[in-house]
C-alpha positions as CSV (number, residue, x, y, z in Angstrom):
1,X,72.3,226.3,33.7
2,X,72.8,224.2,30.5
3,X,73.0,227.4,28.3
4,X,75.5,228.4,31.0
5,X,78.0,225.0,30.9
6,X,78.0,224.8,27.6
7,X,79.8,228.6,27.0
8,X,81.9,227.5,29.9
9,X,83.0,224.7,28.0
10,X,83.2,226.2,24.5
11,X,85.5,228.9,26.5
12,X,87.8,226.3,27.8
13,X,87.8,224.7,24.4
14,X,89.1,227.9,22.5
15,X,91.5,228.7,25.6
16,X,93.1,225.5,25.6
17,X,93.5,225.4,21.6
18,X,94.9,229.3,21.8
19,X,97.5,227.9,24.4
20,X,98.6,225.0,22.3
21,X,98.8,227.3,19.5
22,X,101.1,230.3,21.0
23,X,103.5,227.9,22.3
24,X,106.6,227.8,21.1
25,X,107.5,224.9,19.1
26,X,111.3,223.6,18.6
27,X,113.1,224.8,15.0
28,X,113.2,222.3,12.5
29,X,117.0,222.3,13.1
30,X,119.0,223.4,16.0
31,X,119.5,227.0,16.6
32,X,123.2,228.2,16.2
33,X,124.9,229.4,19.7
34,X,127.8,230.5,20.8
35,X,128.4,231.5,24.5
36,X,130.6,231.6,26.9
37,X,131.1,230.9,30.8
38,X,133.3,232.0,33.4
39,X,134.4,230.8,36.8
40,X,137.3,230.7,38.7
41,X,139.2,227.4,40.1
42,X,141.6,227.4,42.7
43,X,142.1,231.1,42.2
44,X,142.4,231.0,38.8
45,X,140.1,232.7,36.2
46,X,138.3,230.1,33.8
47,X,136.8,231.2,30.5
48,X,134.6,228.4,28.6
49,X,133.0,228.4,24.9
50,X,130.3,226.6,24.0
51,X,129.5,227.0,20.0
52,X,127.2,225.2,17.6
53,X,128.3,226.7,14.2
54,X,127.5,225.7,10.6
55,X,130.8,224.2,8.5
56,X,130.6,223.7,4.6
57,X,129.8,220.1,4.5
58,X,126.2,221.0,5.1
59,X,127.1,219.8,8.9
60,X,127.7,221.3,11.9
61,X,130.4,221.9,14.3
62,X,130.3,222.1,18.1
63,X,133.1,223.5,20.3
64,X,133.6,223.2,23.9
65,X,136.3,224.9,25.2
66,X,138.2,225.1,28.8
67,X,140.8,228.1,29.2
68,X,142.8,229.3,31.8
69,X,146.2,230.2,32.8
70,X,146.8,226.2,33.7
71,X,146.0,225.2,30.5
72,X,143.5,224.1,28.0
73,X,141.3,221.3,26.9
74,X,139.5,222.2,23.8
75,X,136.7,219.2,22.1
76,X,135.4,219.4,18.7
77,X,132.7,217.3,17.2
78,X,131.6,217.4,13.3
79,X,128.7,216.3,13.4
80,X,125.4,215.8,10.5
81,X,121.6,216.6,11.9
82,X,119.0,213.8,10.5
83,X,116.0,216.4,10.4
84,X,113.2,213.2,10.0
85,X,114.9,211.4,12.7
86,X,115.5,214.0,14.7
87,X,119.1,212.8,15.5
88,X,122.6,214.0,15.8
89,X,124.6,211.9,13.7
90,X,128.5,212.5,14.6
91,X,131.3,212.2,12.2
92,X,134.4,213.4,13.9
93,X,135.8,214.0,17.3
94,X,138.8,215.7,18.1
95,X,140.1,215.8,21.8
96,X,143.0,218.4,23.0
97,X,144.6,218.7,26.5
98,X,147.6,221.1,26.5
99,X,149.4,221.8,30.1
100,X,146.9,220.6,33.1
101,X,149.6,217.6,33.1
102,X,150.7,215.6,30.3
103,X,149.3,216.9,26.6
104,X,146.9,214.5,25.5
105,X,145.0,213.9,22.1
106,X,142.3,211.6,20.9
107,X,141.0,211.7,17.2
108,X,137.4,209.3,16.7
109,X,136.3,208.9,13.1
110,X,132.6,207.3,12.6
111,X,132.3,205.1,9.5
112,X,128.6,205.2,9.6
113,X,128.3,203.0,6.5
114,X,130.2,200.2,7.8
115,X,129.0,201.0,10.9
116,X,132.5,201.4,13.0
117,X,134.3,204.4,14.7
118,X,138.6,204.3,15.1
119,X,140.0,205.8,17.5
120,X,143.7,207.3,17.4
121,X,144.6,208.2,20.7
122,X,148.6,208.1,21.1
123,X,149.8,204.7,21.4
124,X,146.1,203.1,21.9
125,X,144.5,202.8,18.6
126,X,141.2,201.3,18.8
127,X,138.2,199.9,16.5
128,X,134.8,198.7,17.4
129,X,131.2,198.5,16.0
130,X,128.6,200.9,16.6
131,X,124.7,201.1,16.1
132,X,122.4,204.2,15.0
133,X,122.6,206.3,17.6
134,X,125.5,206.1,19.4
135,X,127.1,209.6,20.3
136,X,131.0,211.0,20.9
137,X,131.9,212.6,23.9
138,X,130.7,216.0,23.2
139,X,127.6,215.9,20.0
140,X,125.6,214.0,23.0
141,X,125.0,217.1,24.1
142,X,123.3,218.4,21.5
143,X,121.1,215.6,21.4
144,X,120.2,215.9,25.2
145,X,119.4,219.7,24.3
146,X,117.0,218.6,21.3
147,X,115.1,215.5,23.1
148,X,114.2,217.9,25.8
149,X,112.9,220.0,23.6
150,X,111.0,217.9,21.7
151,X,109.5,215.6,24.1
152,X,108.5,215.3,27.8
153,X,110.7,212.9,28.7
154,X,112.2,212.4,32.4
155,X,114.8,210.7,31.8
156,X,117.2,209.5,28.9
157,X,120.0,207.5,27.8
158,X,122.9,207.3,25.5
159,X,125.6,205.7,24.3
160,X,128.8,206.7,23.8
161,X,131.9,205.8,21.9
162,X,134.7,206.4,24.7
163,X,137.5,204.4,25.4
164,X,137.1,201.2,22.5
165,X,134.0,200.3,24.5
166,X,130.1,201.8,24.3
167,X,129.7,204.0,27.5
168,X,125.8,204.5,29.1
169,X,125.0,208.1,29.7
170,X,121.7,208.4,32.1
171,X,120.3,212.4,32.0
172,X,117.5,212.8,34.4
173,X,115.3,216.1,34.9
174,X,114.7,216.6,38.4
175,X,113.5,220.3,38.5
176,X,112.2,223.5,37.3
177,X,114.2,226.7,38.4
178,X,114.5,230.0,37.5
179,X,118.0,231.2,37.9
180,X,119.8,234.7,38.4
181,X,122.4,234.8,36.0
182,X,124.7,237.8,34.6
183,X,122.2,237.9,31.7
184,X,119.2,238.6,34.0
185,X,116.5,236.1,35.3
186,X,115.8,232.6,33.3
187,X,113.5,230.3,33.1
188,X,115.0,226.6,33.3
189,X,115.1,222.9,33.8
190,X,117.7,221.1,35.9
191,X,119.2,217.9,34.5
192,X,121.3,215.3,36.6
193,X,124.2,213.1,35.6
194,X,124.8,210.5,37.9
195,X,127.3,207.7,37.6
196,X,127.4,204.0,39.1
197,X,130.5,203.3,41.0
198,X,131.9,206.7,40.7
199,X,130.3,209.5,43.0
200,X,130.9,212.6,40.6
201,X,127.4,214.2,40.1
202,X,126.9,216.7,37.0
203,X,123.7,219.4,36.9
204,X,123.0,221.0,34.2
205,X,120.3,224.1,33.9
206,X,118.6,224.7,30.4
207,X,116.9,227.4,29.5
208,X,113.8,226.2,28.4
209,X,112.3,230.1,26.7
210,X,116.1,230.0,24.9
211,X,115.8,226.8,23.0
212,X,117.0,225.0,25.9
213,X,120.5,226.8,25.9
214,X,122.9,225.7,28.8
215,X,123.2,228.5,31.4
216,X,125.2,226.6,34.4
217,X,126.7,223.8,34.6
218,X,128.3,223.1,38.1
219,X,130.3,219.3,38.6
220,X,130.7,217.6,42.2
221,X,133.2,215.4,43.3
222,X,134.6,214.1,46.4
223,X,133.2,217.3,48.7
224,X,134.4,219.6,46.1
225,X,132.8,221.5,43.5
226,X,132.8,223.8,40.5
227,X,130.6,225.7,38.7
228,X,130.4,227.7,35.3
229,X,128.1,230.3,34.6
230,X,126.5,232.1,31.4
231,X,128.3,235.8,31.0
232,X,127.6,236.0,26.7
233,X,125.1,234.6,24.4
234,X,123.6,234.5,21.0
235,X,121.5,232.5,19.3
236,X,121.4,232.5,15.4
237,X,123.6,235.2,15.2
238,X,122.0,237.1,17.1
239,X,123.2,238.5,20.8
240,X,120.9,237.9,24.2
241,X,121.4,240.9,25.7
242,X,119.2,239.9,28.0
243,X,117.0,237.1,29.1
């Protein structure tokens, strides 16, 4: 019987090191996307673009873009990756509303060495102090994709530069799903965004095989709701044709 637990635990031994060793670990730095969503909104077709691209400042630049007959609203965030920190560390955001109502613009430049961002929105400049860490509107959400990744975490924070004043964003993972999507069947995790004082709810579904790449995103508010889903994908370059 002794002979007998001790291959049973040498077996369990090698098993568990073989799984720690086949699973995938995250990329040293995040994996170039580009994809795009569709949905439509009060009868109208909606095409969105998500893209993570590289830019010649050694940076990156991330694009999220709503389209539709209405009008557009098209954010852009230059952004540098701190590979031993693991952070995203934004530079620039640019904010673009054309039709969908009045045109709007916003323009936030991070000073990271004096530690300030400016905002040029219209008619209501703006200037504050920020700490390490603090996100724009949009590279959050590269930094919600790589924590994720790289850690077990339930739940996370962030701040964000929005307004002249240091928002709190609070991401929770509530489940595990696998999803049927245009692409075919994926694996992912759900992520809530819940506000205080404000009952608009955001989910988010990752794919957690695809380098947590965003799949669906669906927004509720006041009974109503809207959802975007995954038609076209690549990662690095290189085209999902299917999941």
């Amino acid at each position: 019987m002794s002979h007998f637990r001790l291959w049973l635990g040498l077996s369990l031994l090698v098993l568990s090191q073989l799984a720690l060793a086949t699973k995938p670990q995250p990329a040293a730095q995040p994996m170039l996307f580009d994809n795009e969503y569709k949905t439509k909104l009060y009868g109208f077709n909606i095409t969105v673009t998500n893209r993570l691209s590289k830019n010649s400042d050694s940076g990156y630049d991330l694009l999220f873009k709503f389209d539709s007959m209405l009008g557009s609203i098209t954010e852009t965030s230059h952004l540098q990756w701190d590979n031993h920190k693991k952070l995203v560390i934004p530079q620039h955001y640019v904010y673009k509303r054309r039709g969908l109502g009045k045109n709007r613009d916003a323009d936030l430049r991070f000073d990271w060495n004096k530690k300030t961002v400016s905002n040029y929105v219209q008619k209501s400049n703006w200037q504050m102090n920020v700490v390490e860490r603090v996100q724009d509107k949009l590279s959050y959400q590269l930094q919600l994709q790589q924590d994720f990744l790289r850690s077990d975490a339930k739940r996370v924070t962030y701040k964000i530069a929005d307004g002249g004043h240091l928002k709190e964003f609070i991401f929770e993972k509530i489940a595990e799903e696998t999803l049927d999507t245009p692409l075919g069947k994926v694996k992912t995790i759900k992520i809530k965004r819940s506000r205080e004082d404000d009952d608009r709810v955001t989910h988010a579904w990752l794919a957690t095989d695809w380098n947590n790449l965003l799949v669906r995103l669906e927004q509720i508010e006041k009974g109503d709701s809207y959802t975007i889903n995954i038609t076209k994908a690549s990662l690095n370059g290189k085209p999902i044709e299917k999941f």
